[in-house]
PDB file of N, CA, C and O in Angstrom:
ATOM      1  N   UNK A   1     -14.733   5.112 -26.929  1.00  0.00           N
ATOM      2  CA  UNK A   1     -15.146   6.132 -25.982  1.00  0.00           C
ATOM      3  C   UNK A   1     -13.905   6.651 -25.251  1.00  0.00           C
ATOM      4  O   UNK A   1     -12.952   5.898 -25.051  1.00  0.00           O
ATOM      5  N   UNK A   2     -13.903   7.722 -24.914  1.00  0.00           N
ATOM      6  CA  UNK A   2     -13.188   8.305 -24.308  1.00  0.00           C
ATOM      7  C   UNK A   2     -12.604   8.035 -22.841  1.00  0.00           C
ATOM      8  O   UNK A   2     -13.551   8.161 -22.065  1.00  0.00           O
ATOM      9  N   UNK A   3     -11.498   7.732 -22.179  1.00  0.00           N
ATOM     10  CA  UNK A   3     -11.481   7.663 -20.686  1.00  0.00           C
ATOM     11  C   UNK A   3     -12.063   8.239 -20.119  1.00  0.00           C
ATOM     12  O   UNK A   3     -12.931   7.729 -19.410  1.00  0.00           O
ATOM     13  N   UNK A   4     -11.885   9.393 -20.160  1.00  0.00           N
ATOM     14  CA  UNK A   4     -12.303  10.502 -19.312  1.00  0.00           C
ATOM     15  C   UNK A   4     -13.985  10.575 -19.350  1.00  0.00           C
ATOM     16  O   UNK A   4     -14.592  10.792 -18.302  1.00  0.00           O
ATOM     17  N   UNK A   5     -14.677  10.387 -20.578  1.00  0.00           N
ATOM     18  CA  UNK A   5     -15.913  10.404 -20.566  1.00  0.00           C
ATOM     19  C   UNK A   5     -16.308   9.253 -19.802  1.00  0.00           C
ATOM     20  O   UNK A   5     -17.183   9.516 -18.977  1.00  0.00           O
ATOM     21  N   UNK A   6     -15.734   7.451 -19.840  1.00  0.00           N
ATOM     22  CA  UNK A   6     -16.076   6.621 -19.325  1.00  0.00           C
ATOM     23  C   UNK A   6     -16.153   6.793 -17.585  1.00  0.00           C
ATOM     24  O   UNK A   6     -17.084   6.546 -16.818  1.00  0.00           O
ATOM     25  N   UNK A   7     -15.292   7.120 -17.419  1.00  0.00           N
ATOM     26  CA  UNK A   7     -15.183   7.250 -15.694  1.00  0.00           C
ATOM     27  C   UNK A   7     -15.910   8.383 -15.305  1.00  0.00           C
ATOM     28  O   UNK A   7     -16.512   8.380 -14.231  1.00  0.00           O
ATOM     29  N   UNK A   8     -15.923   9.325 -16.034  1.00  0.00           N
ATOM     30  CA  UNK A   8     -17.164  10.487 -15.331  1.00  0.00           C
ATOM     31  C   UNK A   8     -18.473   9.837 -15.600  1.00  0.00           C
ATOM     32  O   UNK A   8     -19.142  10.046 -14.589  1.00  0.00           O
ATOM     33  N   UNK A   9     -19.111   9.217 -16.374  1.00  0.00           N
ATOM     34  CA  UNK A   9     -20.458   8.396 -16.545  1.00  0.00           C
ATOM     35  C   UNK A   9     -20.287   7.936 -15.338  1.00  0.00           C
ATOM     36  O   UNK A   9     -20.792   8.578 -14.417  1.00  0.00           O
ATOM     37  N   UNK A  10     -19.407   6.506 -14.995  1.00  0.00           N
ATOM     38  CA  UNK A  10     -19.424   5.857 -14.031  1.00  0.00           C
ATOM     39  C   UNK A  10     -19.476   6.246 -12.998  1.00  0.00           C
ATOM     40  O   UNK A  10     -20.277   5.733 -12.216  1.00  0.00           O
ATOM     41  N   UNK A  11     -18.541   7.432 -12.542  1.00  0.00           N
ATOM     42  CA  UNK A  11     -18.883   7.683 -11.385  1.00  0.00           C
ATOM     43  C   UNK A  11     -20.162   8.587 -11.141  1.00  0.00           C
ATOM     44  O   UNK A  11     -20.813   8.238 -10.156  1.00  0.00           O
ATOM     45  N   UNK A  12     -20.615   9.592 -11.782  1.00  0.00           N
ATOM     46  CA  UNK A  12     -22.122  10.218 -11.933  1.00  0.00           C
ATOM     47  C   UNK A  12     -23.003   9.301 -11.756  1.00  0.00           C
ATOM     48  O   UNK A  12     -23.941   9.421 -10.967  1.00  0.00           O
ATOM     49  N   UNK A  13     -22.718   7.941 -12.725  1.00  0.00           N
ATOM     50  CA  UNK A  13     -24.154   7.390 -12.392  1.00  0.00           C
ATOM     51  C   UNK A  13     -24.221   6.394 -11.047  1.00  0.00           C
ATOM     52  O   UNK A  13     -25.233   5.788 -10.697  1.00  0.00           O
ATOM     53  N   UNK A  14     -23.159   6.363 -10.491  1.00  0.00           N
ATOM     54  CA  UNK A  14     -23.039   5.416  -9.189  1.00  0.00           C
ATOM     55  C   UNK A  14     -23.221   6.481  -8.193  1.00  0.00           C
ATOM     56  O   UNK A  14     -23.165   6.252  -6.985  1.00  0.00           O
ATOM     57  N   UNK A  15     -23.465   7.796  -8.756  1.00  0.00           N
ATOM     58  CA  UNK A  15     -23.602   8.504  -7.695  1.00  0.00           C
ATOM     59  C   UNK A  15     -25.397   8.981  -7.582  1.00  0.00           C
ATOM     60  O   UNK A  15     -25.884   9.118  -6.459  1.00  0.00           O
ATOM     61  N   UNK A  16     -26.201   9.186  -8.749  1.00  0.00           N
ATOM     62  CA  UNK A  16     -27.315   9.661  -8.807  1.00  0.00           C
ATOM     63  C   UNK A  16     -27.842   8.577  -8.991  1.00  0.00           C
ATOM     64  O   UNK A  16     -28.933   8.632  -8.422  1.00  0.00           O
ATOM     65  N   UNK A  17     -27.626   6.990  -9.754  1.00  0.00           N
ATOM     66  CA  UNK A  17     -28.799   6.142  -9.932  1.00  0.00           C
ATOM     67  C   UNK A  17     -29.412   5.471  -8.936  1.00  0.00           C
ATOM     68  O   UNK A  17     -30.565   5.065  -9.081  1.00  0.00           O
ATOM     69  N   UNK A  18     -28.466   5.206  -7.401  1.00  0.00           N
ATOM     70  CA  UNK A  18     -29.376   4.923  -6.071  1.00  0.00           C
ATOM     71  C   UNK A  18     -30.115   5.511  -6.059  1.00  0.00           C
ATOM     72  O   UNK A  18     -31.218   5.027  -6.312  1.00  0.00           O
ATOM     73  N   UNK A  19     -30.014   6.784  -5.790  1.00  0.00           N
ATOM     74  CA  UNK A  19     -30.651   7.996  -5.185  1.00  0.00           C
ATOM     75  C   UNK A  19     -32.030   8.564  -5.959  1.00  0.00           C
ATOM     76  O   UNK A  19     -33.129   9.044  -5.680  1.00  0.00           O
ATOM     77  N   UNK A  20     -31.235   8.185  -7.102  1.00  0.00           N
ATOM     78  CA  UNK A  20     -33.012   8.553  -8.218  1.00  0.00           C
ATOM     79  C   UNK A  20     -34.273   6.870  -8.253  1.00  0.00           C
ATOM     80  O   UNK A  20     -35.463   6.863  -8.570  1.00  0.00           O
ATOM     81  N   UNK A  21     -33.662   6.034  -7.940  1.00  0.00           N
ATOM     82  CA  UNK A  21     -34.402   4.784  -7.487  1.00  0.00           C
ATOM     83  C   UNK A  21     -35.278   5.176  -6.349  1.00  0.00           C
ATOM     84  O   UNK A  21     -36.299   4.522  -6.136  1.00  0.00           O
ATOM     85  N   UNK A  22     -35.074   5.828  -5.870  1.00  0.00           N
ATOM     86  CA  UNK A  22     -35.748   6.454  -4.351  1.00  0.00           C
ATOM     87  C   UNK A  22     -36.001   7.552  -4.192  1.00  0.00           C
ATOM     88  O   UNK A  22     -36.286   8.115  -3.135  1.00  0.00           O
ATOM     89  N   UNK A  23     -35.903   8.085  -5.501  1.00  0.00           N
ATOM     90  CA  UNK A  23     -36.031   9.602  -5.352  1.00  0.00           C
ATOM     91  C   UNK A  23     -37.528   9.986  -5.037  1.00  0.00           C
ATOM     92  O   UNK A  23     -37.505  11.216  -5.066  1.00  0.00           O
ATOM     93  N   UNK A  24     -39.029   9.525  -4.704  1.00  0.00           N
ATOM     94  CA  UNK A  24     -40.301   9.917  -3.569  1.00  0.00           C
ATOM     95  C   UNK A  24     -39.959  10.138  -2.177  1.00  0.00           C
ATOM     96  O   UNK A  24     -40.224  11.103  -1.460  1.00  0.00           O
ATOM     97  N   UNK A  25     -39.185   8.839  -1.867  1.00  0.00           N
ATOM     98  CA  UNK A  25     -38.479   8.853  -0.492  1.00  0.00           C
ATOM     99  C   UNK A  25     -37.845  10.023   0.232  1.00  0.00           C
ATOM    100  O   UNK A  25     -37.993  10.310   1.420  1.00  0.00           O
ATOM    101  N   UNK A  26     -36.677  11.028  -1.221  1.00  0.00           N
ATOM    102  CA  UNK A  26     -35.938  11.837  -1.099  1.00  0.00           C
ATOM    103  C   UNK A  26     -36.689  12.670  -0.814  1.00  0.00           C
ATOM    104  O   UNK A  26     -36.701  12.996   0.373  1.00  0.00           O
ATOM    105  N   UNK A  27     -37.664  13.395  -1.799  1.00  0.00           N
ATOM    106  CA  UNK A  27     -38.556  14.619  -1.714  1.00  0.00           C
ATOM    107  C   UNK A  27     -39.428  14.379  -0.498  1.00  0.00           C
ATOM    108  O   UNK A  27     -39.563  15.375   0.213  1.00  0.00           O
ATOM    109  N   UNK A  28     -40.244  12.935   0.020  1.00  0.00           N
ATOM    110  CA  UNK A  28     -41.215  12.743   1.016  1.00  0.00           C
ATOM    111  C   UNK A  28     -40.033  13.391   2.239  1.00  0.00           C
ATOM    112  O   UNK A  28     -40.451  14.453   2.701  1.00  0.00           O
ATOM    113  N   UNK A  29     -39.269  13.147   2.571  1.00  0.00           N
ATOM    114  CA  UNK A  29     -38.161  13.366   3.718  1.00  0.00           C
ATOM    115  C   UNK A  29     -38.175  14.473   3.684  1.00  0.00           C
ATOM    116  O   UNK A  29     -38.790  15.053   4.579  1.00  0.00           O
ATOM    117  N   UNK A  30     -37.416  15.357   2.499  1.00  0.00           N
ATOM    118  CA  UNK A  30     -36.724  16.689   2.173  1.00  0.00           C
ATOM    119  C   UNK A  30     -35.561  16.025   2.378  1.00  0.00           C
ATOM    120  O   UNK A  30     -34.940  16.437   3.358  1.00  0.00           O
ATOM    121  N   UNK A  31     -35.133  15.265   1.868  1.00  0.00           N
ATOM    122  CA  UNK A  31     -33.542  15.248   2.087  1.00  0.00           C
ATOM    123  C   UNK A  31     -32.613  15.919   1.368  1.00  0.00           C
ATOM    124  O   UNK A  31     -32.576  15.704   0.157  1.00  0.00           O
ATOM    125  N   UNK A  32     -31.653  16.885   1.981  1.00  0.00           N
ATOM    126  CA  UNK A  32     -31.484  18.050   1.131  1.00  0.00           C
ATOM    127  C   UNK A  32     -30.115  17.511   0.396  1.00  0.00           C
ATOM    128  O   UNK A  32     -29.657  18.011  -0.631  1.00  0.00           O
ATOM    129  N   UNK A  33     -29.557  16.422   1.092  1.00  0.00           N
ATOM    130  CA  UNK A  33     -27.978  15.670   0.856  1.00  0.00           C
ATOM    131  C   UNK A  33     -28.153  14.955  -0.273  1.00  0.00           C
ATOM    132  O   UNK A  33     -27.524  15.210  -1.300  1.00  0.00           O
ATOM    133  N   UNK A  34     -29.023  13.998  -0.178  1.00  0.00           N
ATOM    134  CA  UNK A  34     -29.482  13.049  -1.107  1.00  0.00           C
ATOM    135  C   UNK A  34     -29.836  13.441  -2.242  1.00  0.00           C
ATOM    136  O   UNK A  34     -29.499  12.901  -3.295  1.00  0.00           O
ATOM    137  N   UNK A  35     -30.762  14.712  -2.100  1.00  0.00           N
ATOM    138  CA  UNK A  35     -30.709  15.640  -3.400  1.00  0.00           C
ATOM    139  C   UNK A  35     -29.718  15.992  -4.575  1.00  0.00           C
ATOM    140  O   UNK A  35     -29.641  15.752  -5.780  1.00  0.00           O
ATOM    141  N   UNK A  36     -28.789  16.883  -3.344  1.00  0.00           N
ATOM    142  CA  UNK A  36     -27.455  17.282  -3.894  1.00  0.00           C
ATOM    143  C   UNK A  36     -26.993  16.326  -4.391  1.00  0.00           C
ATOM    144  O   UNK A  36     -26.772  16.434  -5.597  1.00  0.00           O
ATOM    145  N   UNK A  37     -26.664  15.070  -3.763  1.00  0.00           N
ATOM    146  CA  UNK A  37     -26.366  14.042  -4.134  1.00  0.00           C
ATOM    147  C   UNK A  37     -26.499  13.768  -6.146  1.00  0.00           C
ATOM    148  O   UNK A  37     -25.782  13.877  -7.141  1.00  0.00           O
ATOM    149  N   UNK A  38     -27.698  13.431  -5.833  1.00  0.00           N
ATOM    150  CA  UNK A  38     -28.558  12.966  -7.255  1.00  0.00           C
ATOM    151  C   UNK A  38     -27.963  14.025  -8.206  1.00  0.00           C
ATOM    152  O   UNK A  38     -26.982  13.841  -8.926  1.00  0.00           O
ATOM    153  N   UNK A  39     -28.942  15.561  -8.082  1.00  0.00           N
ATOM    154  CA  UNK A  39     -27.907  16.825  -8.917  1.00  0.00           C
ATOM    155  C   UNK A  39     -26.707  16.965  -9.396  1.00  0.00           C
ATOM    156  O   UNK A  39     -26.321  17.479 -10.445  1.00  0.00           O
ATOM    157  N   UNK A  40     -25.776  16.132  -7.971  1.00  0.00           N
ATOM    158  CA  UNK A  40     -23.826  16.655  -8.721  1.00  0.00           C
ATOM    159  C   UNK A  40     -23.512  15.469  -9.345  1.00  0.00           C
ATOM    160  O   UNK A  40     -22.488  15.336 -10.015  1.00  0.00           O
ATOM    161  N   UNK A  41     -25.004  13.869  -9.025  1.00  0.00           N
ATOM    162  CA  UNK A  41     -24.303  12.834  -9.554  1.00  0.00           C
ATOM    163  C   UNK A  41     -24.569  12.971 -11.229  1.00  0.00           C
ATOM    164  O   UNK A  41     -23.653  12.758 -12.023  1.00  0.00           O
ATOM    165  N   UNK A  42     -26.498  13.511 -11.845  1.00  0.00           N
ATOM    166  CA  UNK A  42     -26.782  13.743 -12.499  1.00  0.00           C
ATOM    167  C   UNK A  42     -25.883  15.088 -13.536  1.00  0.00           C
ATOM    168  O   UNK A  42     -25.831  15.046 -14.765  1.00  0.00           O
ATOM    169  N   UNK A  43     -25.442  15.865 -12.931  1.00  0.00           N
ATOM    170  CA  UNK A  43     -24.323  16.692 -13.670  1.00  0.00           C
ATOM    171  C   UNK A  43     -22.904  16.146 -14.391  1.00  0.00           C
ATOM    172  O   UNK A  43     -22.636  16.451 -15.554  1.00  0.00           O
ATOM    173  N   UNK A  44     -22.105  15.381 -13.640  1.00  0.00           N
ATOM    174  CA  UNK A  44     -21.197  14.567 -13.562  1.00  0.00           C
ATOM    175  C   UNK A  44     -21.560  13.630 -14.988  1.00  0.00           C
ATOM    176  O   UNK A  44     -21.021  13.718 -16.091  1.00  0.00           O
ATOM    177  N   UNK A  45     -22.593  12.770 -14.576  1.00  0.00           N
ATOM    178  CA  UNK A  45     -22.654  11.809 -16.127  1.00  0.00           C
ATOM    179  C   UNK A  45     -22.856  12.868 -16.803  1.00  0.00           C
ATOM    180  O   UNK A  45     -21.786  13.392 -17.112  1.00  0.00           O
ATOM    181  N   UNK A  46     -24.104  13.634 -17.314  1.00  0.00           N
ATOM    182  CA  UNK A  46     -24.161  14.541 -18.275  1.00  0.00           C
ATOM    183  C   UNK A  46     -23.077  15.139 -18.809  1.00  0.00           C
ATOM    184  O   UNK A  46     -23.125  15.367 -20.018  1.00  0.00           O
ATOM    185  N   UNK A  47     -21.504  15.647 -17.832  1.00  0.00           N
ATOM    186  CA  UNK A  47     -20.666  15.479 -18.261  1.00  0.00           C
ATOM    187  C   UNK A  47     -19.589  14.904 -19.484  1.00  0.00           C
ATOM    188  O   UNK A  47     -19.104  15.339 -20.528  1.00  0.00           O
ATOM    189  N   UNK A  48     -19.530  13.521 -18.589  1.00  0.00           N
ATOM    190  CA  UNK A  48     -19.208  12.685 -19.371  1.00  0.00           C
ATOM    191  C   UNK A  48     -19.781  12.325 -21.131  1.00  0.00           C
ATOM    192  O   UNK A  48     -19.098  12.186 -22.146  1.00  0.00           O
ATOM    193  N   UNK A  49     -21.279  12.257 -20.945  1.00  0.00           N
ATOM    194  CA  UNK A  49     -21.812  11.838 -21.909  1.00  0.00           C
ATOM    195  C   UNK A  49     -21.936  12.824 -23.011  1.00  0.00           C
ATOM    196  O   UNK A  49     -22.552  12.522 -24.033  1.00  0.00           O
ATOM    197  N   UNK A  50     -21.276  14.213 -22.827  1.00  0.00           N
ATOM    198  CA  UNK A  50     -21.101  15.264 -23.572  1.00  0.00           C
ATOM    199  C   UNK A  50     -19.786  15.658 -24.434  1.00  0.00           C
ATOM    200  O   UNK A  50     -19.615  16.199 -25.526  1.00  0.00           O
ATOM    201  N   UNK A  51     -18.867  15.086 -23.343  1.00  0.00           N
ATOM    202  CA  UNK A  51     -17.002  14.850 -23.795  1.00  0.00           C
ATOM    203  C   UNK A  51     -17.270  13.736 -25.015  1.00  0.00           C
ATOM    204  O   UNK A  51     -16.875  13.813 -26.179  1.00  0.00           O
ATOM    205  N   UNK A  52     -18.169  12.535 -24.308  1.00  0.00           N
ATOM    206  CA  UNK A  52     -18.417  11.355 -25.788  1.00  0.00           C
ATOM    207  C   UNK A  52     -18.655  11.579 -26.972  1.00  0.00           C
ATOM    208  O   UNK A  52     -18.218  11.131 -28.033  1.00  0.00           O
ATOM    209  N   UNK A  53     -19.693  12.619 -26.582  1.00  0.00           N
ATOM    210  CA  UNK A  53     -20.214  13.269 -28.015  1.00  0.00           C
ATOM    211  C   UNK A  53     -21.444  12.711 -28.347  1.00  0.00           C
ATOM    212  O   UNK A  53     -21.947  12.411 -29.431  1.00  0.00           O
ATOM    213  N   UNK A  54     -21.973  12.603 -26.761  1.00  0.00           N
ATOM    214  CA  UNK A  54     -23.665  11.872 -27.632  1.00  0.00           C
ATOM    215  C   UNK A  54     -24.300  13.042 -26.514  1.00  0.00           C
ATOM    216  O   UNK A  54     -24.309  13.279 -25.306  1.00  0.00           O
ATOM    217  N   UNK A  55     -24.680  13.444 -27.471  1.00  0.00           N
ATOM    218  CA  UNK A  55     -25.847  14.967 -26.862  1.00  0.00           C
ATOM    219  C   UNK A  55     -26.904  14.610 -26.449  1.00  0.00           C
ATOM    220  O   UNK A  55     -27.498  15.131 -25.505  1.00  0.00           O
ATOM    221  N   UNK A  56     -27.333  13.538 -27.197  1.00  0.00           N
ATOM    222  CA  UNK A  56     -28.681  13.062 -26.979  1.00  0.00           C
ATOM    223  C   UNK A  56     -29.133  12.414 -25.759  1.00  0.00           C
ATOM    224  O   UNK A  56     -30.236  12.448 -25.214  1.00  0.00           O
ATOM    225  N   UNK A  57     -27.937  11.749 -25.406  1.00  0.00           N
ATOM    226  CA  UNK A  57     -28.301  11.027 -24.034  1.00  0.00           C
ATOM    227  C   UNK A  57     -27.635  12.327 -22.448  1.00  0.00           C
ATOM    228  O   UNK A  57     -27.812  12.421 -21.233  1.00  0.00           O
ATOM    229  N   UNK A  58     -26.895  13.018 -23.487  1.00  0.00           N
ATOM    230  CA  UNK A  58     -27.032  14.338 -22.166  1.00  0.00           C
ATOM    231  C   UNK A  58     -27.952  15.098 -22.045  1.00  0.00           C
ATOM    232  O   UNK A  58     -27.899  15.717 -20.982  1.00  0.00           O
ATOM    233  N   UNK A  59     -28.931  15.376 -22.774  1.00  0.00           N
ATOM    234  CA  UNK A  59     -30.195  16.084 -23.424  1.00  0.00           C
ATOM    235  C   UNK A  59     -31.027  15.418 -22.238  1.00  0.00           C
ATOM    236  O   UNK A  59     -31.661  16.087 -21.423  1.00  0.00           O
ATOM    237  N   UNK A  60     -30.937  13.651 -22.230  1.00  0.00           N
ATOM    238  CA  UNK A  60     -31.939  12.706 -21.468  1.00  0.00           C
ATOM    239  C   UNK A  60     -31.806  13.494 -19.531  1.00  0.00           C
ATOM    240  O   UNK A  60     -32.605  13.909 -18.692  1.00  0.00           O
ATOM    241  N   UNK A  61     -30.582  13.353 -19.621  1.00  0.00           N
ATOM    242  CA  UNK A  61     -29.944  13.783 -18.195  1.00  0.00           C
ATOM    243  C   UNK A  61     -30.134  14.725 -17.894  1.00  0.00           C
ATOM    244  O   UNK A  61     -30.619  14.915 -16.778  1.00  0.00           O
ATOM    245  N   UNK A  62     -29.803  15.905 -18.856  1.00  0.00           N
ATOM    246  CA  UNK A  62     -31.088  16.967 -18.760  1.00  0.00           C
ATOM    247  C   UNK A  62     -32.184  17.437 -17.966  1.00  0.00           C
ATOM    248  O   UNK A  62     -32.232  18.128 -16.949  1.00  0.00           O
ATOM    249  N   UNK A  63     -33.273  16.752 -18.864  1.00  0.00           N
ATOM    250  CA  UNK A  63     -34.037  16.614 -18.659  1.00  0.00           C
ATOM    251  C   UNK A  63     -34.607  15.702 -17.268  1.00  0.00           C
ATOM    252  O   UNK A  63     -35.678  16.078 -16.792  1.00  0.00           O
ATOM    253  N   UNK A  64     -34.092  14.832 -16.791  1.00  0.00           N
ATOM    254  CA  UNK A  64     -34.207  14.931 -15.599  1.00  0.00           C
ATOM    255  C   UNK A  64     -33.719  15.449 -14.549  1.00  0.00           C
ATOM    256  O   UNK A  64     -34.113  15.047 -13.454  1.00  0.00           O
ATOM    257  N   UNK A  65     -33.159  16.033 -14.605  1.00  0.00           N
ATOM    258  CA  UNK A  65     -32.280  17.181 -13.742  1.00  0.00           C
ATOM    259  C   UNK A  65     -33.428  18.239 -13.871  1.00  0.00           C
ATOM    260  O   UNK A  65     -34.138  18.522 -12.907  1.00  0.00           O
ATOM    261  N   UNK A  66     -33.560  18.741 -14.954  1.00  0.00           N
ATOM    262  CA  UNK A  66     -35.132  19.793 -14.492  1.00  0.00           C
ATOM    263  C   UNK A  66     -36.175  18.787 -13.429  1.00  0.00           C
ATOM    264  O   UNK A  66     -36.628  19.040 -12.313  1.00  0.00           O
ATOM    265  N   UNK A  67     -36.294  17.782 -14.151  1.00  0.00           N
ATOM    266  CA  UNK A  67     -37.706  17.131 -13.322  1.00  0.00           C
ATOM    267  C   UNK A  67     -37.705  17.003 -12.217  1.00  0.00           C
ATOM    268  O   UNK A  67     -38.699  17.140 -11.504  1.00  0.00           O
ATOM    269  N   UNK A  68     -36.164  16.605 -11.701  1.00  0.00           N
ATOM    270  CA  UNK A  68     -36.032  15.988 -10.407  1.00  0.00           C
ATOM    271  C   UNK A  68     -35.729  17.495  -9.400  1.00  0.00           C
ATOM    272  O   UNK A  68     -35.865  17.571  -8.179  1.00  0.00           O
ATOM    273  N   UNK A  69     -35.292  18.591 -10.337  1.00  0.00           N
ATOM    274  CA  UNK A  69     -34.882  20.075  -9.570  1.00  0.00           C
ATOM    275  C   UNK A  69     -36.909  20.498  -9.164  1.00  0.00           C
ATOM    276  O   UNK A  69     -37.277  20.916  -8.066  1.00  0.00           O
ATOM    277  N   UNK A  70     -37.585  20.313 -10.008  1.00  0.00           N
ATOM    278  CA  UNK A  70     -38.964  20.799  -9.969  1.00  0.00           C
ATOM    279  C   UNK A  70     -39.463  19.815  -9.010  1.00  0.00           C
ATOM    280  O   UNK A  70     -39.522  20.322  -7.890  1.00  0.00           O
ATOM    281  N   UNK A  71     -39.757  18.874  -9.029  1.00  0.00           N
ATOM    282  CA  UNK A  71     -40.014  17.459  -8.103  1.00  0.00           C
ATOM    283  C   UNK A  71     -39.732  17.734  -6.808  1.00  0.00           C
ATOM    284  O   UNK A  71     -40.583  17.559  -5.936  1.00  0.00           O
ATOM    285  N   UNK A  72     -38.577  18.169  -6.556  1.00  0.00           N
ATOM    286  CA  UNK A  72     -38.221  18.800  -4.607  1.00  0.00           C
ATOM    287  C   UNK A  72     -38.526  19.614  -4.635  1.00  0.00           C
ATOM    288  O   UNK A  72     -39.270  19.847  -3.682  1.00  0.00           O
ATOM    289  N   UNK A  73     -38.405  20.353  -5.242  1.00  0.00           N
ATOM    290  CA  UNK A  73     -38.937  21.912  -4.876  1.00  0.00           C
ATOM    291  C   UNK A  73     -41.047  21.887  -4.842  1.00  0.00           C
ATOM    292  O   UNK A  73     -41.898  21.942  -3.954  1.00  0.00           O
ATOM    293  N   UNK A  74     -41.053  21.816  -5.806  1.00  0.00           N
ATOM    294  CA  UNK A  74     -42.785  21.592  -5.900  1.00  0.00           C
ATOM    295  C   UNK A  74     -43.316  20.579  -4.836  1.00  0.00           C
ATOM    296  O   UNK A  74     -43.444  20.785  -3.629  1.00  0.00           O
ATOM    297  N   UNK A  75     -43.498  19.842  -5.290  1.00  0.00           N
ATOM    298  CA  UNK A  75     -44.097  18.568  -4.350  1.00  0.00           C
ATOM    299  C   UNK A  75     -43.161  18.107  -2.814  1.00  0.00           C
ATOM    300  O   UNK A  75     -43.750  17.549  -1.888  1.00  0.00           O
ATOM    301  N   UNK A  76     -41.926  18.382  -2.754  1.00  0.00           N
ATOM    302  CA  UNK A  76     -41.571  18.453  -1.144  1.00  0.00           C
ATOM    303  C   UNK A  76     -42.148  19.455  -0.485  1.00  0.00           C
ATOM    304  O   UNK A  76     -42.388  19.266   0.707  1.00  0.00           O
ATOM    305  N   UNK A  77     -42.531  20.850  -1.148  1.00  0.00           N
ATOM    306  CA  UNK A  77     -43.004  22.171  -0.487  1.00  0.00           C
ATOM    307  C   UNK A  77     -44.421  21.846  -0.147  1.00  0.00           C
ATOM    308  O   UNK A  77     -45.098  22.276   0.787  1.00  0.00           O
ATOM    309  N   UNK A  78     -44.710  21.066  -1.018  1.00  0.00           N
ATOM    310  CA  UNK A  78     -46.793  21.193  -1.153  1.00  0.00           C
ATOM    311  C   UNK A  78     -46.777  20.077   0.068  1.00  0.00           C
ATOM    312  O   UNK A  78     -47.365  20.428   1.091  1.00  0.00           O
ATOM    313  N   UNK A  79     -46.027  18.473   0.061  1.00  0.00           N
ATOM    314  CA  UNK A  79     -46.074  17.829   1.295  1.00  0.00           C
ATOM    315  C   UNK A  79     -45.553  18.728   2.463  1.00  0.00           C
ATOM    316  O   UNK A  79     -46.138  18.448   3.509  1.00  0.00           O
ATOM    317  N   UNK A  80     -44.862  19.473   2.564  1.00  0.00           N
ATOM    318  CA  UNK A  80     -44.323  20.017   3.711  1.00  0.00           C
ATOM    319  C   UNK A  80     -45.787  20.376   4.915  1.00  0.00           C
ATOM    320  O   UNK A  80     -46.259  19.898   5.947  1.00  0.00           O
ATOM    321  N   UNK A  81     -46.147  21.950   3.603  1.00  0.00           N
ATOM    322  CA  UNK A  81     -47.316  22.251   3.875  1.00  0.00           C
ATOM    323  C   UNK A  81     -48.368  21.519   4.299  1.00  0.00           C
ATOM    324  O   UNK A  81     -49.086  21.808   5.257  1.00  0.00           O
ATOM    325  N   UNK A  82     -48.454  20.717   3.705  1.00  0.00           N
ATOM    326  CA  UNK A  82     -49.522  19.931   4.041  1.00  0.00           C
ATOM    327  C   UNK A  82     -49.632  18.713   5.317  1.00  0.00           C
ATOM    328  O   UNK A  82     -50.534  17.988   5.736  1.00  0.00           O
ATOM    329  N   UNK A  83     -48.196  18.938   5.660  1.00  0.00           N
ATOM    330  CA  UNK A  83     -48.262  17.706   6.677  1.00  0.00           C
ATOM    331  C   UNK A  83     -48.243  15.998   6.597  1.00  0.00           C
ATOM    332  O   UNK A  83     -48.567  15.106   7.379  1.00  0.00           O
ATOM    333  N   UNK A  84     -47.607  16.050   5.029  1.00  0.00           N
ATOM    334  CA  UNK A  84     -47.859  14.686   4.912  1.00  0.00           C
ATOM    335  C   UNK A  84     -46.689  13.980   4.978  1.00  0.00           C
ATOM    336  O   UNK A  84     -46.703  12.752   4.894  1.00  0.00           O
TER     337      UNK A  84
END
């Protein structure tokens, strides 16, 4: 593997895998940091895991990066509204 791919994984995922462990917490709050957080940590590995040359597991990262972009936006807005 690549250096450069190894240390961008590492640091991406030490940056988004707290944060996605708790990520109800994030959206129940609106925490808009913690978000960002997760997003530049989730970008960052996807990074990395793209320089490696495995698409597939950037594809994975992906894909939660939509879920988790739809997830605050949708369901923090609908709790907002709703008062919960």
């Amino acid at each position: 593997m690549h250096p450069l791919s190894t240390a961008l994984i590492l640091l991406g995922s030490a940056l988004w895998l707290p944060i996605a462990v708790k990520f109800s917490g994030v959206v129940r709050t609106g925490n808009r940091m913690a978000f960002i957080g997760n997003q530049a940590g989730v970008l960052i590995a996807m990074a990395g895991w793209l320089v490696s040359g495995r698409v597939w597991v950037a594809a994975v990262h992906a894909i939660w990066f939509a879920a988790a972009q739809g997830w605050f936006v949708v369901v923090g807005k609908n709790q907002i509204r709703s008062g919960v």
